[in-house]
C-alpha positions, 0 to 999 in steps of 0.5 A: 796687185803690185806689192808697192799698192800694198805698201803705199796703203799701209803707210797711208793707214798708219799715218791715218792713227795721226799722234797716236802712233807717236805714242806708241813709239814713245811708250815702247821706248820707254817700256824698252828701256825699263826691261834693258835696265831692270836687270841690272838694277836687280842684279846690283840689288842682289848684290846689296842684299848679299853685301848688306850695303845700300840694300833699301835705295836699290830695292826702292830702285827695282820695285820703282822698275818694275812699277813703270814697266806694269803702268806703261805696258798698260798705256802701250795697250791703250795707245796702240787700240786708239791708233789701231782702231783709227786706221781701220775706221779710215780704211773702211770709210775709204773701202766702202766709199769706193765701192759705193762710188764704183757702183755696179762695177765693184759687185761684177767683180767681187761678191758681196759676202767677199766685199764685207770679209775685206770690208771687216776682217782684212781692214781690221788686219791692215790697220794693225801696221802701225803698232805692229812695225813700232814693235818689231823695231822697237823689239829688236832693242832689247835683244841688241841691248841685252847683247851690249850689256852682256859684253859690259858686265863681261867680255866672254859672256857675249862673245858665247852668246854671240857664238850661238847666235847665227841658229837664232837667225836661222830660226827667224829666216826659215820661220818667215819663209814658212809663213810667207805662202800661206796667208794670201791662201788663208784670206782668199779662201775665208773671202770665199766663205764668206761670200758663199754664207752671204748668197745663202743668207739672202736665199734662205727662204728658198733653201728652207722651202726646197729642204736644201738646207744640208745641201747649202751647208756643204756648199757654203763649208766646202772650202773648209778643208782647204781654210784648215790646211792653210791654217794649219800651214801657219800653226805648223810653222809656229809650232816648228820656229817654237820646237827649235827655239825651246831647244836653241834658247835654253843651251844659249842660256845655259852656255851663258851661264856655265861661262858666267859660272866659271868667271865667278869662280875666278872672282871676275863677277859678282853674283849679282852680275851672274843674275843680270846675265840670266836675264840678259841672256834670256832677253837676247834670244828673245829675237825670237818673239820678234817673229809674232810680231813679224807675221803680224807685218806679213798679216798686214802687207797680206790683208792690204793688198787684197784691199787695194785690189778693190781700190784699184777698180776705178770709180764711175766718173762723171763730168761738170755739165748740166741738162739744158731745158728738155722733155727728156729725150733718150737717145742710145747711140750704136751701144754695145755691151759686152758680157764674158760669153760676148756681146750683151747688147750689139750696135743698140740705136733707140730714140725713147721720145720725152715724156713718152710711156715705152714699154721694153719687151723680150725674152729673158736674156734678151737684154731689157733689164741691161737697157734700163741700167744703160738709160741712167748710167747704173752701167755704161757701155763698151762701145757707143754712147747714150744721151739725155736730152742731147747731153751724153750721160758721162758729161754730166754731174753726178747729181745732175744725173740722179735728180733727172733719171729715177729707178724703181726695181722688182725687189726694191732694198728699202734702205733707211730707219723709217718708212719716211727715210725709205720713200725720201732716199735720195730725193733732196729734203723732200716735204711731207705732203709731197711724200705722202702724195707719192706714197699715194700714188704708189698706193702704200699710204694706207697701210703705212698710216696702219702702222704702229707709228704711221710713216716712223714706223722703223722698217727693220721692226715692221715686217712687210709684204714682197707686194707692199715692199714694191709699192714703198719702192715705187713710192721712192721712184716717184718721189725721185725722179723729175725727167725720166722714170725707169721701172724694172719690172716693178709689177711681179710683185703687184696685184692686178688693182694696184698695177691698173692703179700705178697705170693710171698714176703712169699715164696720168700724173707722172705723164710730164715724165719720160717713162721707161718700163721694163715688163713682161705683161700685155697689159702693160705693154698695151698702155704704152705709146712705143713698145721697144721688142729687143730681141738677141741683144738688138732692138727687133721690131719699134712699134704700139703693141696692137701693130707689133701684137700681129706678129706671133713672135711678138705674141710669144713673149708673153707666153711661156718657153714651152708654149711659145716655141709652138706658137713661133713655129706655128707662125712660121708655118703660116 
């Protein structure tokens, strides 16, 4: 990801924290300028004591100081959590946006588990630019004011400071190079982590059953060490930069203050002076602290360029028309689909006729479940085009689209609070009887009603079946779809009632609807008006299953590998 990508989202971030970054400039300032003048103000304090004049005001003084400074901190803190906490919201608003509109694109890419690292922890990161570069520039004044006030109170004390000051630049330059290679390493190998810990959460019941559990869990901690090293590659470099500055720091501080002795033995400052320039002293090589600041920056610029490298995907785009009057005709035109290994799908032409019931059979691999993505755009192709009613699936309006092609998947994601919510997604303000009937249909409405709350019931308080989860998805399909009905072999989870009863749904009250069913049963296929048999990425054979079932290797998708390379071969001995 080009570096000037990062940096355009962390201004777009920090300028997202809106009055509040003002205030944090504000605050720092003010914060800055009580610590440059608290010094002195104790110093002439002193003084007073010693001298016994003016004693009261100048206490009153320095106590005032040291008030403001402990209330402003605490604004500071405030101030910086307000802003920060604005421009994480708004690049996660914007991260997870994009890759909802980027669709399947986005998970091809990068898992989920390494989506949500960049989602939660990077994002978190990032957003802390704002504050962070206001105390980096905002740090850098009291080391230069301190410099400045030590040439005020006496010319020799700076120019010793200044004399130990190239090893204070030295720290900070080899600090930064230390660190500069290790946070890319740390971020990559925590997303990998977490992308490992999510694939094993979603299959923990087959980890439990196969008693693959310390199996998974070296599999999910393997890059630990790896994490460890580039970790401990940050700590080493803190830990160096501190070993070198707990030795440089304190002989500035003391050359300071063995010249600030001299000076008044000789009468040319006060002790009060010789105070402020302890403190002074302290507070110039305290450029040092600077540095935390700056690998909070190298933090940020990090974090934000994984970030925009999701950004960066681009999002489906769709076009401005709409579906003229139709039956819902698809239509793939010479698509190919294109996989790492080659193509998928190669020069497919299929005309899937509207309001027809097609059944799409093959062997695993063969390219089926790809087929149904192409019919409602959940993936496009490399090459050619499809088309719905004459209309080419790219020119057509987002909603348009989604009113007109509905999906039912074999494990369907039941998403929203309630079983209502979950049957109703995405379906515009659908009316309860028309819910319910869908619902009937898809033959969940009797055990939802046997719900603690019937149609309320929340979906992640009420525990339900892989068969009746199917059965609220298909609900969904039904609801949704108003041209054309994709289902991805929705009936794995079914029993044989309810898949001759969804059947006769199929062929009965959906039959207006194009209807294309991705299957691996007979059964199904015999109900079809047009089975579609695809074959290595291309359509084999178009026909009614009872023309196409002569064929043993059309008898042989519906068998078993091992039994069906024995009836394929006894075919071709026949």
């Amino acid at each position: 990801m080009p570096v000037r990508e990062a940096d355009r989202l962390l201004l777009a971030a920090a300028r997202r924290g809106g009055a509040w970054v003002g205030a944090i400039v504000l605050t720092s300032l003010l914060l800055t300028g009580v610590t440059i003048a608290l010094p002195a103000v104790m110093g002439r304090t002193l003084d007073a004591v010693l001298n016994d004049r003016g004693t009261a005001q100048w206490m009153a003084l320095s106590g005032a100081l040291i008030f403001v400074l402990v209330a402003f901190d605490a604004v500071d803190d405030l101030v910086s959590g307000v802003a920060e906490a604005r421009s994480t919201a708004w690049l996660r608003h914007t991260l997870l946006g994009h890759v909802l509109a980027s669709g399947t694109r986005a998970t091809r890419r990068f898992t989920a588990g390494d989506l949500v690292s960049r989602m939660v922890g990077n994002t978190a990161r990032t957003g802390n630019f704002a504050s962070g570069v206001t105390w980096v520039l905002v740090g850098l004044v009291p080391p230069l004011g301190a410099i400045v006030a030590l040439a005020l109170i006496d010319f020799w004390l700076c120019l010793t400071f200044l004399v130990g000051m190239p090893l204070v630049v030295l720290l900070a330059r080899s600090f930064l190079r230390d660190v500069s290679g290790v946070n890319e390493g740390y971020f990559r190998v925590q997303g990998t982590i977490a992308a490992r810990l999510s694939d094993a959460l979603g299959g923990i019941r087959t980890i439990v059953a196969a008693r693959t559990v310390d199996r998974e869990t070296r599999r999910v901690l393997e890059p630990l060490p790896e994490l460890h090293r580039h970790g401990l590659g940050m700590w080493r470099a803190v830990a160096r930069v501190s070993a070198r500055g707990d030795l440089v720091v304190p002989l500035l501080v003391v050359a300071v203050l063995a010249v600030a002795g001299l000076e008044l033995s000789q009468e040319r400052i006060t002790p009060g002076d010789v105070l402020a320039a302890s403190e002074y002293a302290a507070m110039a090589v305290g450029i040092a602290g600077v540095l935390s600041s700056v690998n909070q920056l190298a933090q940020a610029r990090t974090t934000a360029g994984r970030i925009a490298e999701v950004l960066a995907e681009p999002p489906v785009a769709y076009g401005h028309e709409r579906l003229p009057e139709g039956p819902g005709r698809l239509e793939f035109r010479q698509v190919t689909v294109l996989g790492t290994g080659g193509p998928l799908l190669r020069d497919l032409s299929l005309v899937v006729p509207g309001g027809a019931l097609v059944a799409v059979v093959g062997r695993s691999g063969a390219g089926k479940s790809l087929l149904a993505a192409l019919a409602g755009r959940l993936v496009d192709p490399d090459g050619g085009e499809v088309l719905l009613d004459g209309v080419p699936l790219r020119r057509l309006r987002r909603d348009e689209l989604r009113r007109a092609v509905a999906y039912g998947f074999e494990r369907p994601v039941l998403l929203g609070e309630t079983f209502a919510d979950a049957i109703g997604f995405g379906a515009r303000t659908p009316c309860d009887e028309e819910l319910v009937a869908r619902a009937r249909a898809a033959r969940a409405d009797a055990f939802i009603r046997h719900m603690p709350a019937g149609y309320a019931s929340r979906v992640a308080e009420t525990p339900v079946s892989g068969g009746e989860a199917q059965r609220v998805g298909l609900a969904r399909a039904f609801l949704q779809a108003r041209r054309v009905l994709v289902l991805d072999d929705v009936a794995a989870s079914l029993d044989t009632v309810t898949e001759h009863h969804i059947s006769q749904v199929l062929t009965g009250a959906l039959a207006d609807r194009t209807r294309l069913i991705v299957t691996h049963r007979a059964s199904t296929a015999a109900r079809a008006d047009l089975v579609v048999w695809l074959a290595d990425g291309a359509v084999r054979a178009l026909g009614t299953h009872h023309t196409l079932w002569a064929d043993p290797g059309y008898r042989s998708t519906f068998q078993p590998l091992s039994t069906a390379g024995a009836a394929a071969g006894a075919g071709g001995a026949r």
